[in-house]
C-alpha positions in Angstrom: -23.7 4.7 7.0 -22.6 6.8 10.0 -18.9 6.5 8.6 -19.9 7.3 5.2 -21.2 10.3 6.4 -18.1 11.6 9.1 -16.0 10.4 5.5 -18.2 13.0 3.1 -18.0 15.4 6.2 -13.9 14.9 6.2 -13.3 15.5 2.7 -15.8 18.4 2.5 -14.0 20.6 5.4 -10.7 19.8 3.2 -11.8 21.1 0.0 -13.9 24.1 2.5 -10.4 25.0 3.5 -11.0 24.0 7.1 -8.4 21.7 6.9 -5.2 22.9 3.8 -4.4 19.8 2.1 -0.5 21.0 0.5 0.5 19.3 -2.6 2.5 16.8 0.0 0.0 16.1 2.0 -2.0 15.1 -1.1 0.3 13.2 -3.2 0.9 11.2 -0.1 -2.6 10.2 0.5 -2.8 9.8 -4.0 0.0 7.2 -3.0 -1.3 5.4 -0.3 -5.3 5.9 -0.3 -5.9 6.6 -4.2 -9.9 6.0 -4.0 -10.1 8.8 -1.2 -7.6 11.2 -3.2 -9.7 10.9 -6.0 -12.6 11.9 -4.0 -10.8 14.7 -2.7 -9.7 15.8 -6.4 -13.3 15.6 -7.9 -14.4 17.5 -4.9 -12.3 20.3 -5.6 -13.0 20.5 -9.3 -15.8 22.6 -8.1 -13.8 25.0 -6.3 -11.2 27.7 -7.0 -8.4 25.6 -6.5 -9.0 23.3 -9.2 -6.5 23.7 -11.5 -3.7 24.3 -8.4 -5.1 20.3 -7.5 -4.7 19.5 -11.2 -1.2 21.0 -11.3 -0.4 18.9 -8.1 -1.7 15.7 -9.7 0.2 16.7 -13.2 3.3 17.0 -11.1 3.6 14.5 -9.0 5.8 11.0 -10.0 4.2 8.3 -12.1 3.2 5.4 -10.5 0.2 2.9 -10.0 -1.6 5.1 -7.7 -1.1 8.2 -10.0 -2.3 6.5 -13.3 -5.5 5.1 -11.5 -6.5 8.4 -10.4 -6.2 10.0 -13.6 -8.2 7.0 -15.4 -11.1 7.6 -13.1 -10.7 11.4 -13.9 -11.1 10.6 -17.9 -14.5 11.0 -18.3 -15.2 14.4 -15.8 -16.6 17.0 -18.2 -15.1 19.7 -16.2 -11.5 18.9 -17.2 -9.8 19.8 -20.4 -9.1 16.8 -22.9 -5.8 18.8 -23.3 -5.1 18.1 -19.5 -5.0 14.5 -20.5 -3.0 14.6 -23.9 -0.5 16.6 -21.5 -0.2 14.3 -19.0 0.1 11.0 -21.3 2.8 13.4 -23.5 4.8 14.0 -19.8 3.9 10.2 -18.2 5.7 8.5 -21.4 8.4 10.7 -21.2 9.2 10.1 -17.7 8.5 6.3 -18.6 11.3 6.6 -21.0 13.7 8.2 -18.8 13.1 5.2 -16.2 13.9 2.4 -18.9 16.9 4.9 -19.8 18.1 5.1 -16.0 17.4 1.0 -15.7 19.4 0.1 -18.9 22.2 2.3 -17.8 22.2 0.4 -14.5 22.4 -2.6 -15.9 25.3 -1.7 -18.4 27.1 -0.6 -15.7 26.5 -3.8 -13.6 27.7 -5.6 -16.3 31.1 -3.5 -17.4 32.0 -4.3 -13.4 31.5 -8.3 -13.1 
């Protein structure tokens, strides 16, 4: 429990602005550690920086990570249904362009055997 606590402590002085998390910093730990990103996140939903945090999250690349965060976030009252339809609009579209970049990959693979 003594852990628990120093964690709750940790994420608390972030969001308090004893310790800047930058939009790096952040998408690094969304990629590596998504459970305690997502903590961080809904801890500053509360605070004045919440939409800068929701721009970082909107921005950063598709991935795993990214798509479990914002799954958890679906059902936070304090966060716009459009933020959402937004982000599925711009994760399909950069889904897209990936299958776009892969096929032309593999056409070119091909044209050179």
């Amino acid at each position: 429990s003594g852990s628990i606590d120093e964690y709750k402590r940790a994420v608390q002085s972030i969001v308090d602005g004893n310790s800047v998390i930058t939009s790096s910093r952040l998408r690094g730990i969304m990629q590596f550690n998504p459970m305690i990103a997502l903590d961080i996140i809904r801890a500053y939903l509360s605070t004045q920086r919440k939409q800068q945090i929701l721009d970082i999250v909107f921005q950063t690349p598709i991935s795993v990570s990214l798509l479990h965060i914002v799954s958890q976030l679906l059902g936070n009252a304090s966060i716009p249904k459009s933020y959402f339809q937004n982000f599925i609009a711009a994760a399909l579209k950069s889904l897209e362009s990936m299958k776009d970049a892969s096929q032309r990959v593999a056409a070119k693979r091909e044209n050179e055997e």
